[in-house]
N, C-alpha and C positions, 0 to 999 in steps of 0.2 A: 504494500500500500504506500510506504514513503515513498516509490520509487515513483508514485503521478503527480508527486507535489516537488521532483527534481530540478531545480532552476525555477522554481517560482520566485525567489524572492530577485533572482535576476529580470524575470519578466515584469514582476510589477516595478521595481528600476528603471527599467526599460523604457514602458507605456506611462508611465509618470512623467519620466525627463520628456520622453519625444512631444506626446501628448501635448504634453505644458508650453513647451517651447513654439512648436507649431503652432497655440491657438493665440501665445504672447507675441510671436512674431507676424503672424497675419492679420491682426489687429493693427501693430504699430505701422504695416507698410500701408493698411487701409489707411487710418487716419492719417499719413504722410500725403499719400496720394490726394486725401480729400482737402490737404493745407492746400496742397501744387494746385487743384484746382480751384481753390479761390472761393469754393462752399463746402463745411465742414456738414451742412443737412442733406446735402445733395446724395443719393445715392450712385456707384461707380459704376461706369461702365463695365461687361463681363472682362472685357481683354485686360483691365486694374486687376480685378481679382484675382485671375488667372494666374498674374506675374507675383501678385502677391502667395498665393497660394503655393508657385513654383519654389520661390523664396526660401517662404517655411517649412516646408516639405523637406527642404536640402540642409536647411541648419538646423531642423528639426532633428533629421538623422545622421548628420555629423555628429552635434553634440550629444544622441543615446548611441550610438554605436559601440563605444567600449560598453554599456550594459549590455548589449544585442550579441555580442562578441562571447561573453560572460555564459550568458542565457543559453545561447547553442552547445557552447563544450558541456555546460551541468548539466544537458538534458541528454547530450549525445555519449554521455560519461558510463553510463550502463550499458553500451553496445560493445564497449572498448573491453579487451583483454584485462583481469585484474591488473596486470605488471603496469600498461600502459593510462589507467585509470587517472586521472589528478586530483579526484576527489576535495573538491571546493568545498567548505563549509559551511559557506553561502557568499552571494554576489561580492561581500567586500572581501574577502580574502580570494576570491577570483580575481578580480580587479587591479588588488598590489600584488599576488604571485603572476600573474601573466605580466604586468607591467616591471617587477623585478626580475623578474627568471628570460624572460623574452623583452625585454624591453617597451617602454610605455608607447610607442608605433606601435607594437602589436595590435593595441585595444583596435586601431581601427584599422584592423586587415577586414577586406570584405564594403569597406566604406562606399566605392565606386558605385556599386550595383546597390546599395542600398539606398542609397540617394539620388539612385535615377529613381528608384521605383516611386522613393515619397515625395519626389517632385510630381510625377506623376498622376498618383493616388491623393495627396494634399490639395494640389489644384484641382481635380475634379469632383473631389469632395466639399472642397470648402467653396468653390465658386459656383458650384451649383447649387449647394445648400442656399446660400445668400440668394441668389438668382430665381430661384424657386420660390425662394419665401417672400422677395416683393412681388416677383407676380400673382402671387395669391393674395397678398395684401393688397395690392391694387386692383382685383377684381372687386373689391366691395365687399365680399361672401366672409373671405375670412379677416378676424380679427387677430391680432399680434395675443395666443394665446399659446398655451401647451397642444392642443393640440392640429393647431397650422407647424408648429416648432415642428413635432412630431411627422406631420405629412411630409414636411420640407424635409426632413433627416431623412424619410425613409426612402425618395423621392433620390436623392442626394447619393445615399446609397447604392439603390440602383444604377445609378449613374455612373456611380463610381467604379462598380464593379462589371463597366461593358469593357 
């Protein structure tokens, strides 16, 4: 049974930093872009979003990659040969032994492709989420409530995942 909670405490690391970072950085390039244009009420056009999205996506997952890094060997750790095991004892002693024993580049081996994808996946998540939720606000029907939030996320989702 421990062996389905292995690298959990790397994943919630993980979906925390990226998470966090992603929704703090696609906010601050929104509201940069809404200074650039000269009305902070205005809503942005999709192609703002998108770049902002792309943005956050990529610093998103630079900066959780050494968690991501973490995450994969503690979960991948039970398939390995005992000899060749590393046996972390959780994400922070993952963390400084890969960073001492291999060196602190190591955290972000794998960075490339990871960052293509959350440019990717951040931009068409997060700018269609927004996208969708004024167009439903501006039909009249829905109000800024939980659940237009909710249609727009699910909506957003789909999206995300063509």
């Amino acid at each position: 049974v421990t062996g389905l909670f292995r690298g959990l405490t790397a994943s919630l690391l993980r979906q925390g930093v990226y998470s966090s970072v992603r929704f703090g950085v696609y906010d601050s390039i929104n509201d940069s872009f809404r200074r650039m244009n000269g009305d902070v009420s205005k809503e942005l056009p999709l192609w703002e979003k998108v770049i902002s999205g792309i943005s956050a996506g990529a610093i998103g997952a630079a900066v959780g990659n050494p968690a991501d890094v973490a995450m994969v060997r503690m979960q991948a750790d039970g398939r390995l040969p005992p000899e060749q095991r590393r046996n972390y004892k959780n994400v922070f002693d993952g963390l400084s032994r890969i960073a001492r024993e291999e060196g602190v580049l190591a955290l972000w081996n794998g960075v490339v492709p990871t960052v293509a994808r959350a440019m990717v996946v951040t931009a068409s998540q997060f700018a269609a989420y927004d996208q969708i939720k004024e167009t439903l606000l501006s039909t009249g029907i829905f109000r800024d409530n939980p659940s237009t939030h909710f249609t727009s996320g699910f909506l957003a989702g789909f999206v995300a995942s063509c």
